[in-house]
C-alpha positions in Angstrom: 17.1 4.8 -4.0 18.7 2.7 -1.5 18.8 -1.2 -1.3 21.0 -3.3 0.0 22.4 -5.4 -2.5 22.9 -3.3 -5.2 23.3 0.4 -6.7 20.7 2.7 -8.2 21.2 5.7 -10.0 19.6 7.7 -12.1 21.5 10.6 -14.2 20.3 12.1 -17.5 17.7 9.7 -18.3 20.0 6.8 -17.4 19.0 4.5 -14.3 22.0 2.5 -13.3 21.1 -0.6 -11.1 24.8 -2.1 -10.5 24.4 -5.6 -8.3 26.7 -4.9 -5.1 28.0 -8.5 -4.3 31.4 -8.1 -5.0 32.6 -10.6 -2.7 30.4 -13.4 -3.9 31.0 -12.5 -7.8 27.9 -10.9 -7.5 25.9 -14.2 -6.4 21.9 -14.2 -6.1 20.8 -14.4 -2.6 17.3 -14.0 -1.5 17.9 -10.2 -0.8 19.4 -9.4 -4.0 16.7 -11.3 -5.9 13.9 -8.9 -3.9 16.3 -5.6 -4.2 16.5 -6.3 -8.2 13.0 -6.7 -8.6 12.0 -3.6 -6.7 14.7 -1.7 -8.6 12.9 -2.8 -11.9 9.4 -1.9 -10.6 11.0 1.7 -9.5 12.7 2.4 -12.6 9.2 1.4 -15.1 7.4 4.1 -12.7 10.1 6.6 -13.2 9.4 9.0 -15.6 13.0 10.5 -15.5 14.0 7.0 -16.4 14.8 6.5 -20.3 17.0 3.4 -20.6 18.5 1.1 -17.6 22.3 -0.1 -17.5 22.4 -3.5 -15.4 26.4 -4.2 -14.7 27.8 -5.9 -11.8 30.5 -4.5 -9.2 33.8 -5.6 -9.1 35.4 -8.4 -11.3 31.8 -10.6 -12.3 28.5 -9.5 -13.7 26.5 -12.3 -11.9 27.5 -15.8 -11.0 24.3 -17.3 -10.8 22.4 -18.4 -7.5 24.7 -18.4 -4.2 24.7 -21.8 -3.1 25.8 -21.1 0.0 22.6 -19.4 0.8 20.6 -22.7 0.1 23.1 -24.8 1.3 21.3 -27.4 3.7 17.8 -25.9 3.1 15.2 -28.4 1.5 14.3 -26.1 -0.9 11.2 -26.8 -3.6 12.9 -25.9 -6.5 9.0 -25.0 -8.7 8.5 -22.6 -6.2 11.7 -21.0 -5.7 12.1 -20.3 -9.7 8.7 -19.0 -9.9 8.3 -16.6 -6.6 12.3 -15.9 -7.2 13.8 -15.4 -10.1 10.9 -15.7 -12.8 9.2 -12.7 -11.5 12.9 -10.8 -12.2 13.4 -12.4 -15.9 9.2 -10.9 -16.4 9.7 -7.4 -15.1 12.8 -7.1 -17.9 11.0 -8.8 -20.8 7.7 -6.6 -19.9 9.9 -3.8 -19.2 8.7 -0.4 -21.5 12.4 0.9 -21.8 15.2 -0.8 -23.0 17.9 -2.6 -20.4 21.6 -2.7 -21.2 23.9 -5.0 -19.9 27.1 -4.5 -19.2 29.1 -7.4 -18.6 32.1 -6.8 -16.9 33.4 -10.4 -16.2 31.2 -13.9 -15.9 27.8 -14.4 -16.7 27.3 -17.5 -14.9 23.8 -19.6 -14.7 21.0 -17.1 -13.7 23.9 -14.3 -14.0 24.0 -15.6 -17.9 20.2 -15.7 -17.7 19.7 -12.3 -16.7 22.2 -11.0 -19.2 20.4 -12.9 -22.1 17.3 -11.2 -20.9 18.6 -7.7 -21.7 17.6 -5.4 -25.0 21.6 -5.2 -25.8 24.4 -6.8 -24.5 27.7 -5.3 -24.2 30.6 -7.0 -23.1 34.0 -6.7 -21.3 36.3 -9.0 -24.2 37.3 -10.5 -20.7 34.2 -11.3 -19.9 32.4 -14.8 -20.8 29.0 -17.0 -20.6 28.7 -19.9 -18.8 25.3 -22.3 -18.7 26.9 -24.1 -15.0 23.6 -25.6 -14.2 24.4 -29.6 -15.6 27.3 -29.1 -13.4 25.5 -29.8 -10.1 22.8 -32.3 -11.9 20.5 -29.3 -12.7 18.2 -27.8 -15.6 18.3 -24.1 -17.5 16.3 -21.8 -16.0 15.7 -18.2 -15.2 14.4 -17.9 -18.9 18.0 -19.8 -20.4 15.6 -22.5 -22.3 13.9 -19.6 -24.1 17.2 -17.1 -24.8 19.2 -19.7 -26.1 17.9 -21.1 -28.7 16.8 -18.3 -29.8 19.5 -16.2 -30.0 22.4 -19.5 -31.0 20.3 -22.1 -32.4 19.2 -25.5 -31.2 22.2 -27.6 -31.8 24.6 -25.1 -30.3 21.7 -24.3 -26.8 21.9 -28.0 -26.4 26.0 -28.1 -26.3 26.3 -25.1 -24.1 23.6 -26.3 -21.5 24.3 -29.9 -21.9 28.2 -29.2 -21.6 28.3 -26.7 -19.6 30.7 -24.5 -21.9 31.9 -21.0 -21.5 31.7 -19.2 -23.9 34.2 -16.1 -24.7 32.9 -12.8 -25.3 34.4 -12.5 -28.8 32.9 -16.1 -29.3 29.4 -14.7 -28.0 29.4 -11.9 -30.3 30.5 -14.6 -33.9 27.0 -16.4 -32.5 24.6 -13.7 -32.0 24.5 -14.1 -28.7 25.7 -10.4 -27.3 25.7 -7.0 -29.4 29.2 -5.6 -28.6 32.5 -6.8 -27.4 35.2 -4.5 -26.6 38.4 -3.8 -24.6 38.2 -3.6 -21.0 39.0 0.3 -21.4 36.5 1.7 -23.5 33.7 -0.5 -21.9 32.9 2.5 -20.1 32.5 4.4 -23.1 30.4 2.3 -25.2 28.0 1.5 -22.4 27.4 5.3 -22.4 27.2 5.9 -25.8 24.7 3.2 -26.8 22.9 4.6 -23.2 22.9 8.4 -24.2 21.4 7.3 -27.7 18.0 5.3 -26.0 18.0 8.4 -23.4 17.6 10.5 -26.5 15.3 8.3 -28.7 11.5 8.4 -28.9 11.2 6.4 -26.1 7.1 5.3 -26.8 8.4 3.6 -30.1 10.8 1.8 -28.6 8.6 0.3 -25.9 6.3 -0.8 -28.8 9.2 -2.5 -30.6 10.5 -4.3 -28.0 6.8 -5.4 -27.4 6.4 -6.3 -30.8 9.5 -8.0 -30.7 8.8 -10.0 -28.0 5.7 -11.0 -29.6 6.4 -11.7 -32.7 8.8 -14.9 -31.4 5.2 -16.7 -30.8 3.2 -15.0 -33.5 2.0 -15.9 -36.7 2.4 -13.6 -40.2 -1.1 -12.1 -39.8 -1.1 -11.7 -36.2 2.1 -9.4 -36.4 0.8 -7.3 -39.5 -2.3 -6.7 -36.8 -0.4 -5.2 -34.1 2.3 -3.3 -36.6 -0.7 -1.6 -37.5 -1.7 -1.2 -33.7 1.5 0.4 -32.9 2.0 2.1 -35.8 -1.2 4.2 -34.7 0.1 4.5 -31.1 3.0 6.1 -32.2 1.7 8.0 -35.2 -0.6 9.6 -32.2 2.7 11.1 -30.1 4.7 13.8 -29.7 7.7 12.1 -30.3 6.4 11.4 -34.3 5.0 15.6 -34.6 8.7 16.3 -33.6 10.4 13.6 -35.4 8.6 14.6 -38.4 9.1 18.5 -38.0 12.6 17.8 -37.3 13.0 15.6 -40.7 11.5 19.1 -43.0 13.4 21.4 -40.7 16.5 19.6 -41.2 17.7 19.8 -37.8 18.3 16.9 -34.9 15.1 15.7 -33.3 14.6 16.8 -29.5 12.3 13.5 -28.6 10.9 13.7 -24.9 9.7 10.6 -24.5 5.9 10.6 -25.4 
């Protein structure tokens, strides 16, 4: 596929979708915005997909919105968040395979946003998080309000956005906020690994997790036993359980396809 803010690649049951905005750290224009949210709605359709990696070229993952590309527009902010970027944060959180992020340098405003939004995190111990919005008099958004907390706790969301912080890698990883934080030369590597093992995994289950998952943030006790049980027959009706299982009495490695 070819767009023209980014990079996307598909290899082993790996889609890469790299943003290609090197020269502004990666910054959202209005094209990139529209390229990233077609690359998500190709790679859901794509049955060769298995997992996505969403990195950023050169020395930033994302630095938020471009204000350079809004500068002296009156914009209505409602309607740029919701026909912009909330459509984006959506079509990762609804997203039936799991998205990795691999931050290479600074997660900045929706660049932090969109990181947050991601199954697992994986970062460059270079790289750091940074809520910039109370710097030019504005709110979280891009999902930020929702990640946050969730992931840090109240007290410290409210420092980060109110403050407008950075936070370190290796700090992000002593909060919760981030899965993995390693040295700039095996970042590479781990990306891959942690790739190759959701390429290889019984990919139906995992979309019902992460569905469940998701749910179970606004759900109460009785509602989440009802759809465990719901998924729990999805995937007890797959392929992927029949080899799992066979795999288990065989005592060999299980060959999971996906379905």
């Amino acid at each position: 596929m070819n767009f023209e803010t980014l990079v996307y690649r598909n290899e082993n049951g790996v889609t890469t979708i790299c943003l290609n905005r090197p020269d502004r750290y990666n910054a959202f224009n209005e094209q990139m915005r529209q390229d990233l949210l077609a690359a998500l709605q190709v790679a859901e359709n794509d049955s060769l997909c298995r997992v996505i990696v969403l990195s950023g070229e050169g020395k930033a993952f994302c630095s938020g919105q471009d204000l350079k590309d809004i500068e002296g527009k009156d914009i209505d902010f409602s309607d740029f968040l919701k026909t912009g970027y909330n459509p984006v944060i959506r079509a990762m959180r609804n997203m039936p395979k799991p998205i990795i992020a691999r931050v290479n340098g600074v997660a900045a405003g929706a660049g932090c946003s969109l990181a947050l939004a991601c199954d697992f995190i994986i970062a460059d111990e270079r790289a750091s998080f940074v809520e910039v919005f109370v710097g030019i008099g504005l709110v979280l958004d891009s999902g930020s309000s929702y990640f946050l907390p969730r992931l840090v706790g109240s007290n410290r969301a409210f420092e980060l956005a109110t403050m407008g912080k950075k936070v370190s890698a290796s700090k992000a990883l002593e909060w919760g906020m981030i899965n993995r934080a390693v040295d700039t030369t095996v970042l590479d590597v781990e990306v891959e690994k942690v790739a190759q093992y959701y390429a290889n995994a019984p990919t139906l289950a995992i979309a019902s997790m992460k569905r469940m998952l998701n749910d179970s943030l606004v759900s109460t006790l009785d509602q989440v036993l009802d759809y465990e049980a719901h998924y729990q027959q999805i995937a007890g009706s797959s392929a992927d359980y029949q080899e799992g299982v066979a795999a288990f009495l065989e005592k060999r490695k299980p060959a999971f396809k996906g379905s």
